[in-house]
C-alpha positions, 0 to 999 in steps of 0.5 A, a space after each residue: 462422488 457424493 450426491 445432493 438429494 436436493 439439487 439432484 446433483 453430484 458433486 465432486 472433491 471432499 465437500 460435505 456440503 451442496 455449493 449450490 443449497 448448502 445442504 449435506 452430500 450423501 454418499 462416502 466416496 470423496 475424489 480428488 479437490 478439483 478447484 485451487 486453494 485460494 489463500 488469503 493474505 488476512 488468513 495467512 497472516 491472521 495471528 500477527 495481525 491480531 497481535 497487532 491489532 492487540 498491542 493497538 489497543 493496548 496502547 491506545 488504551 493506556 495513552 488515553 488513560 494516563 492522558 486523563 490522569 494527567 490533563 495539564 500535560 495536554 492532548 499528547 494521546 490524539 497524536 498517538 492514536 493518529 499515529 496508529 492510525 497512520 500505521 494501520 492504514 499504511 499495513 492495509 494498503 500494502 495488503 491490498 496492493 501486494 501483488 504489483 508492487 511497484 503500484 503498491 509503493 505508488 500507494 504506499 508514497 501516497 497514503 505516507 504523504 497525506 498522513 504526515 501532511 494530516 500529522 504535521 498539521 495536527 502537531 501544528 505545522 513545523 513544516 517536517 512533512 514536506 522539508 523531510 519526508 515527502 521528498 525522501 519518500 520519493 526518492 526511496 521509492 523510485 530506488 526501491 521501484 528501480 532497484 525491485 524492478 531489476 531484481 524481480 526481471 518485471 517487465 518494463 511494460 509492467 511498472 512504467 508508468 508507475 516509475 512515471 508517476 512517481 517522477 512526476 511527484 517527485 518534482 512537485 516539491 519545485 512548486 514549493 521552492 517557487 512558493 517559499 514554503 521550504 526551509 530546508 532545501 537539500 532534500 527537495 532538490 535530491 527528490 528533483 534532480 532523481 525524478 528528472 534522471 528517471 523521467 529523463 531515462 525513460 523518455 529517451 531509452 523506453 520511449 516507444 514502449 511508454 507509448 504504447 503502454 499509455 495508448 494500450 491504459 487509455 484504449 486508443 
């Protein structure tokens, strides 16, 4: 066991620093590490993301350049550089959100819906954003949620009411129906009909458990 003349401490596992001053242990002996290592995602997947982070760039910096060179074709790299971004802030909220994944897919739908909303404004609005890719979103990931749910034996306590919030956006697109702002109804109407069958299932089969996780998240 090494010892720390300053703090008059000793100190157990294979440190060479004092956790306490950061100042070097005395001794030879070491034992045995007594705290788990911690592993960090950034760590583990540390060159793939510097890899990333470099074809990024590389990227970006070629569409900037040869957008210079040729300005008459107009400001075409802003929507690369958006779309990089959109990539990267995707990336890290799967990271962030990785161990629940049925909060990690809510995440995922939502950051996906503000940044093709944001992207198809930029492009001038043609509609894609919320005709194609929002309800299709919400489709995929109430399967996905349902499907990862049943594979990984989770517990319904334990993504319920993220099933939940899912349907409920997923029946937003109603509001653009009554609004007329959609021009291409079959997705939507999928997403509708998907959400109202999975809110449907659990308020007619789980709906004791949904009120207990419900009254548990709100403290009552």
């Amino acid at each position: 066991m090494k010892y720390c003349n300053n703090c008059n401490v000793e100190v157990v596992g294979k440190r060479k620093l004092c956790p306490l001053c950061q100042g070097y242990l005395s001794g030879n002996k070491t034992s045995e590490e007594v705290f788990p290592r911690i592993s960090f995602v950034y760590k583990e997947h540390s060159k793939f993301l510097k890899i990333m982070l470099l074809l990024s760039i590389i990227i970006a910096s070629v569409s900037v350049a040869i957008n210079i060179l040729l300005p008459q074709r107009g400001a075409w790299s802003i929507f690369i550089l958006g779309g990089l971004g959109s990539v990267w802030a995707s990336i890290a909220t799967a990271i962030n959100k990785r161990k629940n994944i049925p909060k990690n897919i809510i995440y995922q739908v939502m950051t996906i819906s503000v940044l093709v909303i944001i992207w198809d404004i930029l492009m001038g609005w043609k509609g894609w954003s919320i005709n194609y890719v929002i309800p299709l979103v919400c489709v995929f990931a109430m399967i996905s949620m349902a499907t990862i749910s049943k594979v990984m034996k989770l517990h319904i306590e334990d993504y319920i009411l993220y099933i939940i919030i899912d349907g409920l956006f997923g029946i937003v697109p109603v509001i653009f129906i009554i609004l007329g702002f959609l021009e291409v109804l079959y997705p939507s109407l999928i997403c509708i009909v998907t959400s109202i069958i999975s809110l449907s299932t659990i308020i007619i089969f789980e709906d004791k458990r949904l009120i207990a996780e419900i009254k548990r998240r709100l403290h009552m």
